[in-house]
MARBA-3410 file (N, C-alpha, C, O; in Angstrom, 1 decimal):
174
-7.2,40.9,17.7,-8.5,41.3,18.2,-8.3,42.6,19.0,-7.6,42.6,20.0 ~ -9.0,43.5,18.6,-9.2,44.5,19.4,-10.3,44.9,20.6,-11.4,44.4,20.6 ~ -9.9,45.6,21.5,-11.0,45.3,22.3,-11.2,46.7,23.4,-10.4,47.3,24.1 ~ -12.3,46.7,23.3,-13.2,48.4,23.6,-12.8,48.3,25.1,-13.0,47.6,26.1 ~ -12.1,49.8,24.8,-12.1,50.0,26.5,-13.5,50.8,27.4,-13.9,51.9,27.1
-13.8,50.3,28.1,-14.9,51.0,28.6,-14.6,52.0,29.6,-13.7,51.5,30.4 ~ -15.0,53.4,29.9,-14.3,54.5,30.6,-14.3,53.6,31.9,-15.1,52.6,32.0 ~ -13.5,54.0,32.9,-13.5,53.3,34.3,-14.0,54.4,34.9,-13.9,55.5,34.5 ~ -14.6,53.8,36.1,-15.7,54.6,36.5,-15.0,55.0,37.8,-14.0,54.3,38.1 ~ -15.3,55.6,38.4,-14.3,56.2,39.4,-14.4,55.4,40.6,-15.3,54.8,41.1
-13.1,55.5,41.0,-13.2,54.1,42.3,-13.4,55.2,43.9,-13.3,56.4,43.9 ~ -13.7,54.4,44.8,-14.1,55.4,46.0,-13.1,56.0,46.5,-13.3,57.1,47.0 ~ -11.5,55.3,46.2,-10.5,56.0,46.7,-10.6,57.6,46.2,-10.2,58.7,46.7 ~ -11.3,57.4,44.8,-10.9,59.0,44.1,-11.7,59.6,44.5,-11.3,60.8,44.5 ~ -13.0,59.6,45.0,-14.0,60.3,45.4,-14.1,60.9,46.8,-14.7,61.9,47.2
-13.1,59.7,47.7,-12.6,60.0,48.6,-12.1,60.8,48.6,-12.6,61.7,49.2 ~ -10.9,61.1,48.0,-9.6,62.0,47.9,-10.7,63.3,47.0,-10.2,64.4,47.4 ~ -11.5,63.4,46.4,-12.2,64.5,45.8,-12.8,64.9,47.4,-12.4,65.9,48.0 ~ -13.4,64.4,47.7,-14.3,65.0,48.9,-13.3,65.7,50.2,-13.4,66.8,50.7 ~ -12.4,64.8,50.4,-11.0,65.4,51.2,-10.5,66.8,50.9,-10.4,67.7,51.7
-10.1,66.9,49.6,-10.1,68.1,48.6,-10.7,69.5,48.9,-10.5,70.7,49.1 ~ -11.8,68.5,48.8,-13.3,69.8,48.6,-12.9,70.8,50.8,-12.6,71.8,51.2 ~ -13.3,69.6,51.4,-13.0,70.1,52.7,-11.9,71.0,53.4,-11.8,71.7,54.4 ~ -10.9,70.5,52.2,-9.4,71.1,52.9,-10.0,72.6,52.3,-10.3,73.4,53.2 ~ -10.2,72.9,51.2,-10.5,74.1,50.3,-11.2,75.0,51.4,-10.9,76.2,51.7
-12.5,74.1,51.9,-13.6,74.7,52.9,-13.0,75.3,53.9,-13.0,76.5,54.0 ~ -12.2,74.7,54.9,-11.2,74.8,55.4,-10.5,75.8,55.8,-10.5,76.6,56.8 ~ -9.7,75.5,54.3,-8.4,77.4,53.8,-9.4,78.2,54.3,-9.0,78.9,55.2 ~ -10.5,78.4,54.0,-11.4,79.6,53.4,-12.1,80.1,54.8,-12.9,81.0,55.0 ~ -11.7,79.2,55.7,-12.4,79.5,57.4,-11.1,80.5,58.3,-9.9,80.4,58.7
-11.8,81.2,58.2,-10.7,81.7,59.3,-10.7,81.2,60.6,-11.6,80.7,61.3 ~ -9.2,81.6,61.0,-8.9,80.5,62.3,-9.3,81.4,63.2,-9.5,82.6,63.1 ~ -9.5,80.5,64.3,-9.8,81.5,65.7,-8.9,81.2,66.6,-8.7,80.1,67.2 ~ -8.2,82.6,66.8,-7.3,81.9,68.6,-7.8,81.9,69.5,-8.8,82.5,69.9 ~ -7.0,80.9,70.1,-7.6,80.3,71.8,-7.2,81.4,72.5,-6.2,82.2,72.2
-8.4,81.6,73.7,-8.7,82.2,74.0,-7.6,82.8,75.2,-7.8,82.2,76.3 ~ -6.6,83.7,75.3,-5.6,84.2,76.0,-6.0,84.1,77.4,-6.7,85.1,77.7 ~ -5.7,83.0,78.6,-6.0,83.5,79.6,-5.9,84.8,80.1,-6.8,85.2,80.8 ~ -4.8,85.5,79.9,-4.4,86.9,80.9,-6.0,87.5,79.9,-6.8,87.7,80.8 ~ -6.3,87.6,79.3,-7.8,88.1,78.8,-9.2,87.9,79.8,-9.9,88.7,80.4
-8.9,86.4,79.6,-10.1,85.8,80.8,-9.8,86.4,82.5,-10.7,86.7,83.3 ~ -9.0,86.5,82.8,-8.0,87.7,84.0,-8.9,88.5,84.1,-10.0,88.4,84.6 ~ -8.1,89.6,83.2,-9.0,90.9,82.9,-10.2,90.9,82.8,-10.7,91.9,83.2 ~ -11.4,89.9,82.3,-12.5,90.1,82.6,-13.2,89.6,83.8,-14.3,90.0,84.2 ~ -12.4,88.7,84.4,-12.7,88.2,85.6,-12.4,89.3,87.0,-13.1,89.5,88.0
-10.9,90.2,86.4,-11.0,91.8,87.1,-12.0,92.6,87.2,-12.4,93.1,88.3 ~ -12.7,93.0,85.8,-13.4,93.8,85.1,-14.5,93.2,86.2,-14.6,93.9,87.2 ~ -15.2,92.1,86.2,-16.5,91.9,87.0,-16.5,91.9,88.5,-17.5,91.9,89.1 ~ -15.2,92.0,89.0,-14.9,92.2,90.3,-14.6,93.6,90.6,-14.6,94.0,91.7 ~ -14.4,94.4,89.7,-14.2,95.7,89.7,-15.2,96.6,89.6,-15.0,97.8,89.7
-16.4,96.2,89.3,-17.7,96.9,88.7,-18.3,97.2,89.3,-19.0,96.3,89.9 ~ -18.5,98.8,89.8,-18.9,99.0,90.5,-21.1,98.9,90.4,-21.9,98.9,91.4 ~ -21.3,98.7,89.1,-22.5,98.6,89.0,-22.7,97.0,88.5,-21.9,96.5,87.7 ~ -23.8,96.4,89.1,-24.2,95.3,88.1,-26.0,95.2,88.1,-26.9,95.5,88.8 ~ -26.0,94.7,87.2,-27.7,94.4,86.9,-27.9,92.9,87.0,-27.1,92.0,86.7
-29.1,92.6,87.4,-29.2,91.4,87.4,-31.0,91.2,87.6,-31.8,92.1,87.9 ~ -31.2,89.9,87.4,-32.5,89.6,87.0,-33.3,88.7,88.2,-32.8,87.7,88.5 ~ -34.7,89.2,88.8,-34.9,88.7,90.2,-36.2,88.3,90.2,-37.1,89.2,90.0 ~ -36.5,87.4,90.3,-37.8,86.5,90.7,-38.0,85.9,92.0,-37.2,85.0,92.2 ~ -39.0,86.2,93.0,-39.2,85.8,94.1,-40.9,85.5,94.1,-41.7,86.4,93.7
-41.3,84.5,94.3,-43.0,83.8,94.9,-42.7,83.8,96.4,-41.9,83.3,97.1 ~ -43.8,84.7,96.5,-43.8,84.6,98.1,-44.8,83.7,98.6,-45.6,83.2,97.8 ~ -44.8,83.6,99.8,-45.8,82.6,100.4,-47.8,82.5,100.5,-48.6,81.8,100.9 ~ -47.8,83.7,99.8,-49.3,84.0,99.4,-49.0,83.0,97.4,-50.0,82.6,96.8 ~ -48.0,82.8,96.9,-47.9,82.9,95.2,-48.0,84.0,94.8,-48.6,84.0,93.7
-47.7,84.8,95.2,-47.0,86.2,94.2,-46.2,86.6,94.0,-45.5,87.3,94.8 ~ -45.9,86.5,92.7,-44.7,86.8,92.0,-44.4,87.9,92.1,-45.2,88.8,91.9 ~ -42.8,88.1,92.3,-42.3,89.7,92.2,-40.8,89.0,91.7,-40.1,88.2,92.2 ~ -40.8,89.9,90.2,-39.5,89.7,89.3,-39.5,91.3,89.0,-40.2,92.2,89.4 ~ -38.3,91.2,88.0,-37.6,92.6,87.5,-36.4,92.2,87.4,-36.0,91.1,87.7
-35.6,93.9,86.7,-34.8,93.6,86.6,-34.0,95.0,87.3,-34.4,96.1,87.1 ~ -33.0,94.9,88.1,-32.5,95.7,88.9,-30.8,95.7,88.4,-30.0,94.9,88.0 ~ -30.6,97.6,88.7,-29.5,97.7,88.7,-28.6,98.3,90.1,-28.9,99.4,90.7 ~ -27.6,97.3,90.5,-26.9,97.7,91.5,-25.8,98.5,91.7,-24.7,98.3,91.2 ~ -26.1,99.4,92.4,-24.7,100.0,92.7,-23.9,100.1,93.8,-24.5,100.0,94.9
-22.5,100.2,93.6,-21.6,100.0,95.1,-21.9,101.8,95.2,-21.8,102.6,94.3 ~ -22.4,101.9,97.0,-22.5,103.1,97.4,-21.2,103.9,97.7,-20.3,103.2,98.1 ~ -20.7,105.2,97.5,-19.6,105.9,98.1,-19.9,106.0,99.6,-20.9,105.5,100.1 ~ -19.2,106.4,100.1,-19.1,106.5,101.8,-20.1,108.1,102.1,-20.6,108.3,103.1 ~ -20.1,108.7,101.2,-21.0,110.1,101.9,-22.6,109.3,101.8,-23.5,109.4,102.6
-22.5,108.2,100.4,-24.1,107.5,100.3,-24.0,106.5,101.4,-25.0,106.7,102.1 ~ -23.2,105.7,102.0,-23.6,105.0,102.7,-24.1,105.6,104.4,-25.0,105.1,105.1 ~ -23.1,106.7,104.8,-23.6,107.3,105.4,-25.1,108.2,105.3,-25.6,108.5,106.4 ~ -25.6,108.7,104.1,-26.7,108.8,104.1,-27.9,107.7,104.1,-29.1,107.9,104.2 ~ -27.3,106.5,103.9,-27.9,105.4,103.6,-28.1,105.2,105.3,-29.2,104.6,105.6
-27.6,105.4,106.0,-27.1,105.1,107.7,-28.5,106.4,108.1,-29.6,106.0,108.3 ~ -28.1,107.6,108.0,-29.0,108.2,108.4,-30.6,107.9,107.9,-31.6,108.1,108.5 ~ -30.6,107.4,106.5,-32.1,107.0,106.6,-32.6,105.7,107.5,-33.8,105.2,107.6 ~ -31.5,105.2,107.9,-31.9,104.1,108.4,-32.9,104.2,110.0,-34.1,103.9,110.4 ~ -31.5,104.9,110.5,-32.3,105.8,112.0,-33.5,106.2,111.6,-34.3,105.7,112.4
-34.0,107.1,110.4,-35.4,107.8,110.3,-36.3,106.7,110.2,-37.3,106.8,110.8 ~ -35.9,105.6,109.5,-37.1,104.4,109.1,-37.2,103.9,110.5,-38.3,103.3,110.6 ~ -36.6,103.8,111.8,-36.7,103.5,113.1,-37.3,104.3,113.8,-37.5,104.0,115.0 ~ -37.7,105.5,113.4,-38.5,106.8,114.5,-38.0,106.9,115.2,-38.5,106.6,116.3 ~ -37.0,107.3,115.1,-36.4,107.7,116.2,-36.0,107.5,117.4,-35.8,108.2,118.4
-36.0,106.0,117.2,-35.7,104.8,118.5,-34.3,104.9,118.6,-33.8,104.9,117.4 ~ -33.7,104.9,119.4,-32.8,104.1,119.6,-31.5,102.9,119.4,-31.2,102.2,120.3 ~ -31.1,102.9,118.3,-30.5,101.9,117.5,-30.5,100.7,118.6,-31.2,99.7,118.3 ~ -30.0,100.7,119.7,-30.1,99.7,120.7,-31.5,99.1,120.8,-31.7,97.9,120.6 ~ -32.6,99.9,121.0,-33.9,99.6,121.3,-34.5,98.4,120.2,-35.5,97.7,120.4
-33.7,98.4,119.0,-34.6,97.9,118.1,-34.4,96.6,117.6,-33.5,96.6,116.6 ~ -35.0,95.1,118.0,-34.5,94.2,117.6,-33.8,93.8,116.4,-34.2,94.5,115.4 ~ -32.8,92.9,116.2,-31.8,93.0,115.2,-32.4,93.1,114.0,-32.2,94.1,113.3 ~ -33.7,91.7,113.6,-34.3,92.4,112.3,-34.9,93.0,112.2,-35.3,93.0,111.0 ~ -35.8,94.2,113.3,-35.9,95.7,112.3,-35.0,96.3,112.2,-35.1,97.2,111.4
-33.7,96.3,112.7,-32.4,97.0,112.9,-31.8,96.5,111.1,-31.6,97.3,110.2 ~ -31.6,95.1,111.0,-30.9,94.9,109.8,-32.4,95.3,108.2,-32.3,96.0,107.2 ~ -33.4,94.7,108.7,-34.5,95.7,107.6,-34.2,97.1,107.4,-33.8,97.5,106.4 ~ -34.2,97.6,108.2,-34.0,98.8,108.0,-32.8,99.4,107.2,-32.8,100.6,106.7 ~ -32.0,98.8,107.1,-30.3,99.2,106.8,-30.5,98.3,105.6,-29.4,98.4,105.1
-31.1,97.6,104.9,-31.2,96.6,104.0,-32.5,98.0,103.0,-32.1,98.6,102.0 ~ -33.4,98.1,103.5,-34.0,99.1,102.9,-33.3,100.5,102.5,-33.0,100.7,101.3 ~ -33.2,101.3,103.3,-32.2,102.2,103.4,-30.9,102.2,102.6,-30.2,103.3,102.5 ~ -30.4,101.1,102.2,-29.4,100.7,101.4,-29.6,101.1,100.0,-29.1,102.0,99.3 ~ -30.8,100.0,99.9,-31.3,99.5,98.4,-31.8,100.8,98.0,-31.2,101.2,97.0
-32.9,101.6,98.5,-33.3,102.8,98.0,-32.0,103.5,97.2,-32.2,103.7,96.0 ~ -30.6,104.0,97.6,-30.3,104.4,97.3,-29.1,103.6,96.0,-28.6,104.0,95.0 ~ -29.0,102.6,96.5,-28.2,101.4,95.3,-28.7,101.4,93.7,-28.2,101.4,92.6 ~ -30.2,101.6,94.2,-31.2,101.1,93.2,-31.5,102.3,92.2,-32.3,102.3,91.4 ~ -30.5,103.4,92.6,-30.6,104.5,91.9,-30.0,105.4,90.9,-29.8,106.4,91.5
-29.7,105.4,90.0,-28.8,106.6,89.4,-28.5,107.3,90.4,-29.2,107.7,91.3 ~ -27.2,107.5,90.1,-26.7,109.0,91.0,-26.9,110.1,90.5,-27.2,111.1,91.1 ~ -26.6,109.9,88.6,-26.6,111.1,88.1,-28.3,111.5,88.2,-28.7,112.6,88.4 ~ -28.8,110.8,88.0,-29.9,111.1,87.6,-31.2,111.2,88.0,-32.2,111.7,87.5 ~ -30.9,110.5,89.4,-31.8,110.0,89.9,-32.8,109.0,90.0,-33.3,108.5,91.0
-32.9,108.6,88.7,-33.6,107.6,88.3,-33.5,106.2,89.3,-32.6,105.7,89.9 ~ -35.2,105.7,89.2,-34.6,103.6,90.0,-34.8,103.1,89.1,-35.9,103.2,88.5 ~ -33.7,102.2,88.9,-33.5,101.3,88.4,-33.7,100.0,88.9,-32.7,99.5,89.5 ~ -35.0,99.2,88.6,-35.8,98.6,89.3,-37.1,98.7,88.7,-37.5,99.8,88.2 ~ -37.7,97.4,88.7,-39.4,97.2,88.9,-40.2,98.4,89.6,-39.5,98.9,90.4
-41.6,99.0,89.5,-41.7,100.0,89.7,-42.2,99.6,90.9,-42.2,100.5,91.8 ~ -42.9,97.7,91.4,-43.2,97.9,92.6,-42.3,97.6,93.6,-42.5,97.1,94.7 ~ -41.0,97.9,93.0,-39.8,98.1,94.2,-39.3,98.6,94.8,-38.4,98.2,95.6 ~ -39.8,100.5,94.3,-39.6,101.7,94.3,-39.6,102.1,95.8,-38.7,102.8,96.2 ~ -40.5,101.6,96.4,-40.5,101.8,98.2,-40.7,100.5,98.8,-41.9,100.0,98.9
-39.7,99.8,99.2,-39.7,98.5,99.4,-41.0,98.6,100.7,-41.8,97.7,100.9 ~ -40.9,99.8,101.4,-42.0,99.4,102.6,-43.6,99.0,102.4,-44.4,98.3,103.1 ~ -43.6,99.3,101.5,-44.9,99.1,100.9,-45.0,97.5,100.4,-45.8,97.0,99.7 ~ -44.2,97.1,100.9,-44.3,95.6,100.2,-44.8,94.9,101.9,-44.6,95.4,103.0 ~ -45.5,93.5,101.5,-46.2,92.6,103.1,-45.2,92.0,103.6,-44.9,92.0,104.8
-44.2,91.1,102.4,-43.9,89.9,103.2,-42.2,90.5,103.4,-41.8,91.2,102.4 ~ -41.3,90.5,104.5,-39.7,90.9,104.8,-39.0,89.9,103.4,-38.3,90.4,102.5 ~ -39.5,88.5,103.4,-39.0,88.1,103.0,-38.3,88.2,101.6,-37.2,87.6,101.3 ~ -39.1,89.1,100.4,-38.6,89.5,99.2,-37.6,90.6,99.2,-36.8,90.9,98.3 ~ -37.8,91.4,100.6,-36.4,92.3,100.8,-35.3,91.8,100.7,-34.4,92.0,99.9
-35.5,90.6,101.8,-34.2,89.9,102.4,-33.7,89.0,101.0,-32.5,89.1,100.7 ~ -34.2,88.4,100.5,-33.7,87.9,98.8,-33.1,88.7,98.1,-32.1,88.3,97.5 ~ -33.7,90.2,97.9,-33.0,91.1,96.7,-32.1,91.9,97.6,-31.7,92.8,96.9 ~ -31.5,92.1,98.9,-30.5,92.3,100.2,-29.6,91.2,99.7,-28.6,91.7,99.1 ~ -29.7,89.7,99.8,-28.5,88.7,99.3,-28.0,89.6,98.0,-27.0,90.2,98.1
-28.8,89.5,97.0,-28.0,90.1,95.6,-27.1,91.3,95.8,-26.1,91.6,95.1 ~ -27.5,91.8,96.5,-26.8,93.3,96.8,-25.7,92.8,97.3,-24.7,92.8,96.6 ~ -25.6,92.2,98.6,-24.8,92.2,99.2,-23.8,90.8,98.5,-22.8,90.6,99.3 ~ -23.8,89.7,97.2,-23.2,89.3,96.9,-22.4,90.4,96.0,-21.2,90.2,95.6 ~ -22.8,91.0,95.8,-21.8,92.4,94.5,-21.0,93.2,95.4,-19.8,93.6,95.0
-21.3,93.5,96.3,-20.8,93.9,97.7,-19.4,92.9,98.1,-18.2,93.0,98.2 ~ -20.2,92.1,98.3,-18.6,91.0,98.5,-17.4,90.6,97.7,-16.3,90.1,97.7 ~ -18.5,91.1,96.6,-17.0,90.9,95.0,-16.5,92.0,95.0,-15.3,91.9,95.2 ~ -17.1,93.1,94.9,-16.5,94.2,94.9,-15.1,94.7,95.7,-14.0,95.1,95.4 ~ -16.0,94.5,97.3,-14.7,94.6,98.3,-13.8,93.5,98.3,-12.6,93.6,98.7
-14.4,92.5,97.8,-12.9,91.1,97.9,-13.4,90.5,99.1,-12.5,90.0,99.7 ~ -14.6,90.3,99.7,-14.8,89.9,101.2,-14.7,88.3,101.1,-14.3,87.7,102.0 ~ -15.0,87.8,99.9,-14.8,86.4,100.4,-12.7,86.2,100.3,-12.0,85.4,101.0 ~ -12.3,86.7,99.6,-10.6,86.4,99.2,-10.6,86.8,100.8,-10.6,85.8,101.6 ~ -10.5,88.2,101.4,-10.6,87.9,103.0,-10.4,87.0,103.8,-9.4,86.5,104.4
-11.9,86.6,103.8,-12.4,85.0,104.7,-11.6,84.0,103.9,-11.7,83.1,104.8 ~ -11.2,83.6,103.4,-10.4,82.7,102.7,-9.1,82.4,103.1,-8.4,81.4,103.1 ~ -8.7,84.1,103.4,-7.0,84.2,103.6,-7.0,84.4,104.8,-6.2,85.2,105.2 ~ -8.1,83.7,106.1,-8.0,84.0,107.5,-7.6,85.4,107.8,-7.4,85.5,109.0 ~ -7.3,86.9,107.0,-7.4,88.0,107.9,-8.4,88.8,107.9,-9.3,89.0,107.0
-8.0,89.3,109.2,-9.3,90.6,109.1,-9.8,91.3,108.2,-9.0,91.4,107.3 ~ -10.8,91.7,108.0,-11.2,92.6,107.0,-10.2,94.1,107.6,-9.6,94.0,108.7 ~ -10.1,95.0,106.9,-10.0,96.1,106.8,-10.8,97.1,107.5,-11.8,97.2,106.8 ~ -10.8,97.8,108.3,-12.1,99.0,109.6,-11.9,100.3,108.6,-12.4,101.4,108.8
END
């Protein structure tokens, strides 16, 4: 007696092993990516400590609900700017007396006087900045100075290394 073989139908192991197949193929055909070189992540962790410009993005609601956002670009001042940044400061006081003037119109003023010129191209002149930030005096409340003054002065502290400083118990540098 003879007797009809019926094709065998594929068992899951093979379909298994086809689909395994198919993946490994997918696979080959991916290119690999290397992990990511610390001394890389270094250098860019340098790179953002080293920069002398940064941009960053600022939203403040003041105590009326008025929003004041933008997007601002900072720069670390050279010493002839910061010294001119010093002399506008005196002019924004009329000519009082640095002593005479309570600490915060003393530190407003040096916070204004700063930013005007931070907030600037050098080459160009240009502010870089929202346009109603163009003369901070013109604004009601201190308080949106003193918020976009932190940002400045956090880029300020990367820049010079001020917190590695405070960290390492010594003096800053005169």
């Amino acid at each position: 007696m003879v007797r009809k073989r019926t094709p065998a139908k594929p068992s899951t192991t093979a379909a298994a092993a086809a689909d395994l197949r198919a993946q490994a193929a997918d696979l080959a055909r991916t290119p690999l990516v290397a992990a990511p070189d610390p001394e890389d992540e270094k250098d860019a962790a340098e790179a953002e400590l080293d920069a002398t410009e940064v941009t960053f993005d600022f939203k403040h609601v003041d105590r009326r609900g008025n929003t004041h956002e933008g997007v601002f670009t900072n720069r670390i001042l050279t010493v002839g700017e910061q010294q001119a940044a010093a002399a506008t400061a005196a002019r924004l006081a009329g000519g009082l007396p640095f002593e005479s003037l309570d600490p915060g119109s003393a530190a407003l003023n040096d916070a204004i006087a700063h930013m005007a010129l931070s907030f600037t191209d050098a080459k160009t002149g240009d502010f870089r900045g929202p346009s109603w930030a163009q003369d901070l005096r013109t604004l009601y409340e201190q308080e949106i100075i003193l918020e976009l003054w932190k940002k400045v002065v956090a880029h300020e502290r990367r820049f010079f290394r001020l917190d590695e400083v405070a960290e390492s118990g010594q003096e800053p540098a005169e």
